[in-house]
C-alpha positions as CSV (number, residue, x, y, z in Angstrom):
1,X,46.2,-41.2,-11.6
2,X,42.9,-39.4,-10.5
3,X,43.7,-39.5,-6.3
4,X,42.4,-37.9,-3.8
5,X,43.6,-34.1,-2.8
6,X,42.6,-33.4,0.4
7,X,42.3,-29.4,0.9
8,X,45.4,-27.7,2.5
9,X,45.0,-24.2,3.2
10,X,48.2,-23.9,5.4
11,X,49.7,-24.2,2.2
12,X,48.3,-21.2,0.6
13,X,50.0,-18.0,0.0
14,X,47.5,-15.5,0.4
15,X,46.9,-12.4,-1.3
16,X,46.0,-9.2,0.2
17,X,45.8,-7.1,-2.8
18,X,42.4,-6.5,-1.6
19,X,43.0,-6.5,2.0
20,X,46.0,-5.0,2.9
21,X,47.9,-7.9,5.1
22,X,48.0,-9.0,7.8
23,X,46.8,-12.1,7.0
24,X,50.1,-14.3,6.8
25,X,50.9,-15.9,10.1
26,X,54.4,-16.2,9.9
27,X,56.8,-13.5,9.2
28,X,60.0,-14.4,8.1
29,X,63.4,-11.9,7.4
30,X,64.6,-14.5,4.6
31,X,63.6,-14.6,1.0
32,X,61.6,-18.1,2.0
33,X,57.6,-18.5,1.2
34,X,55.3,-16.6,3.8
35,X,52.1,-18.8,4.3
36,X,49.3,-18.7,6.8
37,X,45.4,-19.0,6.8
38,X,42.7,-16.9,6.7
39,X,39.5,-16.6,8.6
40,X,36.5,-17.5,6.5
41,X,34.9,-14.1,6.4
42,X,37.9,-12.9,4.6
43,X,38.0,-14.7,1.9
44,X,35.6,-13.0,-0.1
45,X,37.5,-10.6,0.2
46,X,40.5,-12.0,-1.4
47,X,42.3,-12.5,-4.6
48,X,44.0,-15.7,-4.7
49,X,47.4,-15.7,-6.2
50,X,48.6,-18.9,-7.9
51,X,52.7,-20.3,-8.2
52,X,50.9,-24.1,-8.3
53,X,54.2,-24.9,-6.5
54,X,56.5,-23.5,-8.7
55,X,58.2,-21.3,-6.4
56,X,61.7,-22.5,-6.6
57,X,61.7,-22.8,-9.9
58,X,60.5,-19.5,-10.6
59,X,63.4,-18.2,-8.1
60,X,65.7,-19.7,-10.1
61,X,64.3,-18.4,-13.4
62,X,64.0,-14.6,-12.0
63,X,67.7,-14.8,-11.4
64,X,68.5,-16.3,-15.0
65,X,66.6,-13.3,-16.3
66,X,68.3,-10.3,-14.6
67,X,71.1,-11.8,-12.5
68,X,71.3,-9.9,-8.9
69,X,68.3,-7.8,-9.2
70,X,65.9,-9.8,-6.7
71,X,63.1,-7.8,-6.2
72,X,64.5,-4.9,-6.9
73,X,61.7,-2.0,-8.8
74,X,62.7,1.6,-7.3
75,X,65.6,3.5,-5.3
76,X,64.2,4.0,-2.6
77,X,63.4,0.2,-1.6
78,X,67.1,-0.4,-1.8
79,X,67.9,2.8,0.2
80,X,65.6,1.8,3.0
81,X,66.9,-1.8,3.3
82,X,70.8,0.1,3.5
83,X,69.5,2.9,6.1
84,X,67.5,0.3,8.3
85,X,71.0,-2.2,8.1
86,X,72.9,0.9,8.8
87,X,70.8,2.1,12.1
88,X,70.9,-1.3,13.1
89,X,74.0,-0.7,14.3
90,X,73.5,2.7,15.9
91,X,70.7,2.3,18.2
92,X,70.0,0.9,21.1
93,X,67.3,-1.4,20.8
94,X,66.6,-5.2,20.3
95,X,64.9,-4.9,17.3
96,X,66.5,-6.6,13.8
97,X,67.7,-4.9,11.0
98,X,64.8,-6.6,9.0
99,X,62.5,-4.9,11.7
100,X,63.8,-1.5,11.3
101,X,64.2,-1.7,7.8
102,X,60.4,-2.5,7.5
103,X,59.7,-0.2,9.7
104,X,61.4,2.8,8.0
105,X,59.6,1.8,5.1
106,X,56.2,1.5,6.4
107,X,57.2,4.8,8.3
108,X,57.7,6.4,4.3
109,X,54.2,5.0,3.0
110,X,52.7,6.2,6.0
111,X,53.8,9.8,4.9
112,X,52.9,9.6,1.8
113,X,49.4,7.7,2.7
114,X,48.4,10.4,4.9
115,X,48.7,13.4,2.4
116,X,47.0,11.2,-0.2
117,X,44.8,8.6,1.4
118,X,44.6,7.2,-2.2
119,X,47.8,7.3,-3.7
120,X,46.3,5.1,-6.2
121,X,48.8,5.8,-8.8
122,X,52.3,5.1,-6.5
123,X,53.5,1.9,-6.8
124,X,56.3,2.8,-4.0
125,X,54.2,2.2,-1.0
126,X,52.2,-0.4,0.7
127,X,50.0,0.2,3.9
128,X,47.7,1.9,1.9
129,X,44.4,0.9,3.7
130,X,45.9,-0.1,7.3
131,X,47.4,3.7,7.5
132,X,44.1,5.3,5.8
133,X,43.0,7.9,8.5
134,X,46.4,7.6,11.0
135,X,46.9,11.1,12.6
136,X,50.4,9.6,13.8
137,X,52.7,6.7,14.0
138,X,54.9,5.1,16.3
139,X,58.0,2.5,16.0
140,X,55.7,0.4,18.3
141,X,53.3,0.8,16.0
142,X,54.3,-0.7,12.5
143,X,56.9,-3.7,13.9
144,X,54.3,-5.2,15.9
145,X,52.6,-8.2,14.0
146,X,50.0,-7.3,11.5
147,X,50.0,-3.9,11.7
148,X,52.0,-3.2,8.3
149,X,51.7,-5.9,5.2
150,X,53.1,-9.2,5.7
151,X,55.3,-8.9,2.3
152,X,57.3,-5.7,2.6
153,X,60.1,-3.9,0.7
154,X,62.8,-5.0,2.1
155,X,61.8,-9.1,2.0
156,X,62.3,-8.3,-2.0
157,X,65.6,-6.7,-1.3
158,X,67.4,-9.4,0.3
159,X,68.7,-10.7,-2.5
160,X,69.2,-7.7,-4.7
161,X,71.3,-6.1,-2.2
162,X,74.3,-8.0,-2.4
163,X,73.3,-9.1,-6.5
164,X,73.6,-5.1,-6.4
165,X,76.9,-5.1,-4.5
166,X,75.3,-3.0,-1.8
167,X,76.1,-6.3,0.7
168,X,78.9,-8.3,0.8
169,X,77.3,-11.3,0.3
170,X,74.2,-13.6,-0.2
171,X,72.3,-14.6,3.3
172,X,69.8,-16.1,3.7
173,X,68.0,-13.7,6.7
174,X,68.0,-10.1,6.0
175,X,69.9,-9.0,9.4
176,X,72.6,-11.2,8.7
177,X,73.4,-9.1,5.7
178,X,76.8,-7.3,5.8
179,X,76.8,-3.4,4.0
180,X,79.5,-2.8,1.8
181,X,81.3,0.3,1.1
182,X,78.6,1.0,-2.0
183,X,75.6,0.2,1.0
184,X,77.0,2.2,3.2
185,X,77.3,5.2,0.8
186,X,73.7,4.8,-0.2
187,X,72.1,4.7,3.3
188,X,74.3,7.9,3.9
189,X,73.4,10.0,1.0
190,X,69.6,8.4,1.9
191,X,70.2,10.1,5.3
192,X,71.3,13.8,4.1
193,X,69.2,14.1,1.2
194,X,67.5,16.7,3.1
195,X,70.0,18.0,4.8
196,X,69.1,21.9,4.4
197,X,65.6,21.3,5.1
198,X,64.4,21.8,8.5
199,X,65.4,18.5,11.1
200,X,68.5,16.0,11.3
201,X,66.4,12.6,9.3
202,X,69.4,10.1,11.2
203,X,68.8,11.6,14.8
204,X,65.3,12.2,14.5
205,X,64.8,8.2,13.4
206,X,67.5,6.9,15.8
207,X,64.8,8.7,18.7
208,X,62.1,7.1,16.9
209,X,63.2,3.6,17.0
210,X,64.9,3.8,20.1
211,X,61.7,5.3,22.7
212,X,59.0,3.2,20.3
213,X,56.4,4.7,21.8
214,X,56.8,8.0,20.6
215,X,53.6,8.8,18.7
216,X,54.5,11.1,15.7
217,X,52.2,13.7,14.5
218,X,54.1,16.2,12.1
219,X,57.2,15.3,10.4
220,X,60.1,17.4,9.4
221,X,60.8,18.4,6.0
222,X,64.1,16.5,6.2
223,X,62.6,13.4,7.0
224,X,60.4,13.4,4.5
225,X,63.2,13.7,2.2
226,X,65.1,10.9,3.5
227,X,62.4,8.7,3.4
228,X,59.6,9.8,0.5
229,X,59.7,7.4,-2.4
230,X,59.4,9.8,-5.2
231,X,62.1,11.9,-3.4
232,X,65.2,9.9,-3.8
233,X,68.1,11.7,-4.6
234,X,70.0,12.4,-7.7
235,X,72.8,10.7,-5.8
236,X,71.2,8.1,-4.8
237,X,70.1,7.5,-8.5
238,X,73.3,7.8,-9.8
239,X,74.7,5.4,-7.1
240,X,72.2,2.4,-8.2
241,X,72.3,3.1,-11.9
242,X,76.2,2.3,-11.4
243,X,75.2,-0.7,-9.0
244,X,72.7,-1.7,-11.6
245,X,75.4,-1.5,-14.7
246,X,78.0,-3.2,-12.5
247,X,76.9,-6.6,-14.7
248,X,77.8,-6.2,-18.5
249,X,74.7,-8.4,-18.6
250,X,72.5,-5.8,-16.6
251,X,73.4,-3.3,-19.0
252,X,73.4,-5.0,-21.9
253,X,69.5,-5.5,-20.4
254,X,69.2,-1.6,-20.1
255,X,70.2,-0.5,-23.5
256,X,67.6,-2.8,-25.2
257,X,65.0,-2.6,-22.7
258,X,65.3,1.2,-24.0
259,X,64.2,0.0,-27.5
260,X,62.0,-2.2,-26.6
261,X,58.0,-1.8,-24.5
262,X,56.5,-4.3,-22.3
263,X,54.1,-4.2,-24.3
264,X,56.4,-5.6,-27.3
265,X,57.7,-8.0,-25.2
266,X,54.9,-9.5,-24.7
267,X,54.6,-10.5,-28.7
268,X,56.3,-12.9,-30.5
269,X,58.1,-11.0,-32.8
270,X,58.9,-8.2,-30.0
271,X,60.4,-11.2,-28.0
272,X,62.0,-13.0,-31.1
273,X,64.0,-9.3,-31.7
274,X,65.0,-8.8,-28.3
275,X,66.6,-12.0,-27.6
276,X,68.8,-11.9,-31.1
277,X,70.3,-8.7,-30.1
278,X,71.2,-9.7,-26.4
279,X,75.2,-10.2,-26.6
280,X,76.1,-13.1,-24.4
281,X,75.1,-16.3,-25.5
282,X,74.4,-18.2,-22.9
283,X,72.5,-15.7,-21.3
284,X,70.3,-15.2,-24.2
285,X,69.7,-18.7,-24.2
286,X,68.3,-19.1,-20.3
287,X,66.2,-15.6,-21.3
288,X,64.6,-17.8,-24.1
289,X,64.0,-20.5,-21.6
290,X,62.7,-17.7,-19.0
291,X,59.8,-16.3,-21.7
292,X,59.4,-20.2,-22.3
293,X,58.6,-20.3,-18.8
294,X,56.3,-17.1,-18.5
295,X,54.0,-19.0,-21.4
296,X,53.8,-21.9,-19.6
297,X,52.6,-19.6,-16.6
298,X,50.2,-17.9,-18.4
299,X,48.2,-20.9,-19.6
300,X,48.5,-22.5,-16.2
301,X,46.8,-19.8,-14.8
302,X,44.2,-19.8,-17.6
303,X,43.5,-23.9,-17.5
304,X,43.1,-23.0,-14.1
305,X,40.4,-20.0,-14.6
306,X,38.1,-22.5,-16.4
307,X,38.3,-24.9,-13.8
308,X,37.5,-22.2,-12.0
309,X,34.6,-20.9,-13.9
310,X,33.5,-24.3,-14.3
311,X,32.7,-25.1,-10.4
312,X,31.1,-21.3,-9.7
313,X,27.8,-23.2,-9.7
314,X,28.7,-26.7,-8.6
315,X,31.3,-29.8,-8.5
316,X,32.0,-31.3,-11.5
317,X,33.1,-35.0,-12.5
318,X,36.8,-35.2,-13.8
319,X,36.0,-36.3,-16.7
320,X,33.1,-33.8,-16.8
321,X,35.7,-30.5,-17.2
322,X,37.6,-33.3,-19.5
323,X,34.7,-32.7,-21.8
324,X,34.3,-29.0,-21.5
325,X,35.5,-26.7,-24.6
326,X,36.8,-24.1,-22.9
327,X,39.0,-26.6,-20.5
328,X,40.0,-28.5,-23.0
329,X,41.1,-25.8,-25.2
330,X,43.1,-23.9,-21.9
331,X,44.4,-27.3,-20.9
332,X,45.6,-27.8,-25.0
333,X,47.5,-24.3,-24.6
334,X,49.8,-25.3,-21.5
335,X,50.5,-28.6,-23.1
336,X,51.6,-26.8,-25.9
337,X,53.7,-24.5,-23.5
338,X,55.2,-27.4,-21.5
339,X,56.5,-29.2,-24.5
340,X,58.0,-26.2,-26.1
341,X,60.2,-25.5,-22.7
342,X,60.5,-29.0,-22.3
343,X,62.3,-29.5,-26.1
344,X,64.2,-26.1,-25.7
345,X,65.6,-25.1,-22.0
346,X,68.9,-24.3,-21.6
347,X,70.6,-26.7,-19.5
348,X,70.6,-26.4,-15.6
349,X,67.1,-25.3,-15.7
350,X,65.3,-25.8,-12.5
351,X,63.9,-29.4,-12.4
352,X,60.7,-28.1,-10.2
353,X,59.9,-26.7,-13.8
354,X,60.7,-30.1,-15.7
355,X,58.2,-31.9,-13.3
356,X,55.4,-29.5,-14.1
357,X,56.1,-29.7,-17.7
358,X,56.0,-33.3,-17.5
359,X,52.7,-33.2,-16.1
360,X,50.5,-31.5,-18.0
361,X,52.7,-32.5,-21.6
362,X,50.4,-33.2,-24.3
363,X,51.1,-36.5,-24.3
364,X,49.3,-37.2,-21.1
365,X,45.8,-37.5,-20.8
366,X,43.5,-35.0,-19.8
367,X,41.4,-36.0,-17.1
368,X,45.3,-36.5,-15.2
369,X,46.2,-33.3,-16.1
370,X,42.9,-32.0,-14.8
371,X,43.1,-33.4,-11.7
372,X,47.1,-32.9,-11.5
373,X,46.7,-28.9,-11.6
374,X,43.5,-28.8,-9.7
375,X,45.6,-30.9,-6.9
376,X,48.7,-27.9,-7.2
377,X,46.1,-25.2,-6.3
378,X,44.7,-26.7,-2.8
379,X,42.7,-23.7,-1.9
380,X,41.4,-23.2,-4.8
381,X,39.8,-26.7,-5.8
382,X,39.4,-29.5,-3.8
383,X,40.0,-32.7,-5.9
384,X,38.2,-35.8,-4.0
385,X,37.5,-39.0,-5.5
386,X,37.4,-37.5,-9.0
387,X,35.4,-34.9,-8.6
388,X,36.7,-31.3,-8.6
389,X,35.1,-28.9,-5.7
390,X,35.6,-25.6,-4.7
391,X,38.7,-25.2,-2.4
392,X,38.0,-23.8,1.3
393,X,39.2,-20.0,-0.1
394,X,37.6,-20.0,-3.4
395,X,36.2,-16.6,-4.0
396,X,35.3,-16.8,-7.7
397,X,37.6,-13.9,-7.9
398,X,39.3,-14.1,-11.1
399,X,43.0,-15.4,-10.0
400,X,46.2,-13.9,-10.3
401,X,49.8,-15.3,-10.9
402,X,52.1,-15.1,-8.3
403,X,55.8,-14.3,-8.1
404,X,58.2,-14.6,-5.6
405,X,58.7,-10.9,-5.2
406,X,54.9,-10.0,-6.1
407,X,54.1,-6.8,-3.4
408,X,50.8,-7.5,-2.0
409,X,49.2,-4.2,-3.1
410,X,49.7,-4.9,-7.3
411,X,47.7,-7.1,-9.5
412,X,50.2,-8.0,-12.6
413,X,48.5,-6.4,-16.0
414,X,47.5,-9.2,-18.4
415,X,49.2,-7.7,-21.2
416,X,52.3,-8.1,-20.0
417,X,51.7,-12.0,-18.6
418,X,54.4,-13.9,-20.9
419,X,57.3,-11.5,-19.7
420,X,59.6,-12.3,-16.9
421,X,58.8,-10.1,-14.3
422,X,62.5,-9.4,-13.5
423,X,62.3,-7.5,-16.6
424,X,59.3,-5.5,-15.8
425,X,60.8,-4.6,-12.6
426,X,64.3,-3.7,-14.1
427,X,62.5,-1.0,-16.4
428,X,60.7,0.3,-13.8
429,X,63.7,0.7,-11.6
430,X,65.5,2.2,-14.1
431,X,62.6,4.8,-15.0
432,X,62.9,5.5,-11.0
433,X,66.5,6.1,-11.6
434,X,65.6,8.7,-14.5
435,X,67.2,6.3,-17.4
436,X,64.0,5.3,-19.0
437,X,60.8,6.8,-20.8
């Protein structure tokens, strides 16, 4: 039925892959959505990321892909989450764990940001913009609100710590988490990684937190160490590579991942050989169901770019993108998609992803469909009395999938759209780890 969607942009999750943060209204320590709205004169600014409420489901489906890994990419993000859970309990202050954890890492980027304003090519660090030109850097400075990026580090950690066996178990907030032994270990070997340089990194960072006004101009050598990216430890590697194969299903992931490219992946018969040669069953199974899912994704987002291109110059009748080639054809494609995962999940599949299937099957008529997904991007189209408008944040900005554990500062390369991101991200922590090409 062809209703009326009534534009909701406190329902939007924002990108600031342009913009740096600092948008997002709330900040939460869980592993929740972050949502918030945005003045007009940023949105032009802005690319808008798209789940078309999906984010559950695609929870769920990160987790059948790589089980414990949450948002997991590099060693240091997991060595920053131990060391700020670790500190927690050392200084005197009222500030969470989640808060000192972010702040160690914005405290790292900062670093690295000032020696190369750029630092185009590190993936590592956020902040990039916001701590462009910053002769110094305070506690104060990066916990109050807006002054780092509203989707840090250590949000994607939460889950991957104790997935990792780094915490004892699951929670849903960040500074309820619990280090185990392994945690503990890692925030410690994080700590004296520079140990003969020049400076004490846990005293000089317990000071920091603890007087949070104290403006910091030059940092010792041994802080740097402890808290650089691209400086984590051979230790430290060797201490989440064993975290990482702690799953036979993990490592089964790593020895084919080693055979196998993203970019092969992202074929058909790339896929078709990597998922005979994965050894559990049912695990290969809910992979299938996971690429299955990163298909269905992929045309979502495209149906969606013709609306999109459709309305640059003006509204458009329902029926009226019904009729247009280049809808109809994108809108062909994800039926296509939906019915495959429909006829083939593996069983407990998350039903968020059943309803969307359902929705735009090929079965269904087009105009609905049109309407349906137009309706599941709020900002982006506004969908009243059949006719399809630009949303209040539409930028024209070509849009841009959204994961749960997306960083704010990375736009996900279209060659690799079809592969589940849990994948992408295990290679590339491995490859931090020194276990890759």
């Amino acid at each position: 039925m062809i209703g009326s969607q009534p534009v909701a942009p406190e329902m939007a999750r924002w990108s600031t892959s342009d913009t740096d943060g600092g948008i997002d209204k709330q900040h939460e320590e869980g592993i929740g959505e972050m949502w918030g709205a945005a003045e007009p004169r940023d949105f032009a600014q802005m690319r808008l990321r798209l789940d078309f409420g999906l984010r559950r489901a695609i929870m769920g489906f990160n987790e059948w892909a790589v089980p414990g890994l949450g948002g997991a990419s590099f060693v240091r993000q997991l060595s920053w989450a131990c060391m700020g859970l670790r500190l927690a309990q050392e200084v005197d202050t009222p500030a969470t764990p989640a808060r000192i954890a972010e702040a160690l890492e914005a405290f790292a980027s900062w670093i690295v940001v000032r020696h190369d304003p750029q630092a185009k090519s590190e993936r590592r660090v956020q902040g990039k913009r916001k701590f462009a030109g910053r002769t110094s850097l305070s506690f104060n400075d990066v916990v109050k609100g807006g002054a780092y990026v509203t989707v840090p580090f250590r949000r994607s950690a939460t889950r991957a710590l104790p997935g990792l066996n780094l915490c004892v178990r699951e929670e849903a907030r960040f500074s309820a988490l619990e280090l185990t032994p392994a945690g503990i270990e890692l925030a410690e070997l994080a700590f004296a990684s520079g140990r003969e340089l020049d400076g004490d990194a846990r005293r000089w960072l317990k000071a920091w937190i603890e007087e949070g006004d104290k403006d910091t101009k030059k940092v010792q050598p041994a802080i740097k160490a402890a808290l650089n990216p691209s400086l984590a430890s051979d230790a430290e590697k060797r201490l989440v590579l064993a975290r990482v194969r702690g799953d036979v299903r993990r490592a089964d992931l790593e020895r084919l991942l080693s055979s196998h490219t993203d970019a092969t992946l992202a074929t058909k018969s790339g896929r078709d050989s990597f998922l005979a040669k994965v050894q559990d069953a049912d695990h290969a199974a809910r992979l299938a169901t996971c690429f299955a899912f990163e298909d269905v994704r992929a045309s979502a987002l495209q149906a969606a770019q013709a609306m999109s291109n459709a309305i640059r110059s003006s509204a458009q009748e329902v029926h009226s993108l019904a009729e247009r080639q280049d809808v109809a054809e994108a809108f062909a494609a994800l039926g296509r998609d939906c019915d495959v995962l429909r006829a083939g999940a593996a069983q407990g599949a998350p039903v968020d992803a059943a309803g969307f299937c359902a929705e735009q099957s090929g079965s269904r008529g087009l105009e609905e469909r049109v309407a349906s997904l137009a309706g599941r991007a709020p900002v982006v189209f506004s969908v009243i009395d059949g006719r399809v408008d630009q949303g209040v944040a539409y930028t024209g900005k070509p849009l841009v999938a959204d994961d749960a554990y997306d960083l704010q500062e990375s736009d996900m390369q279209e060659d690799t759209y079809g592969v589940p991101r849990p994948l992408l991200r295990l290679r590339r922590l491995l490859v931090d780890a020194g276990e890759q090409p």
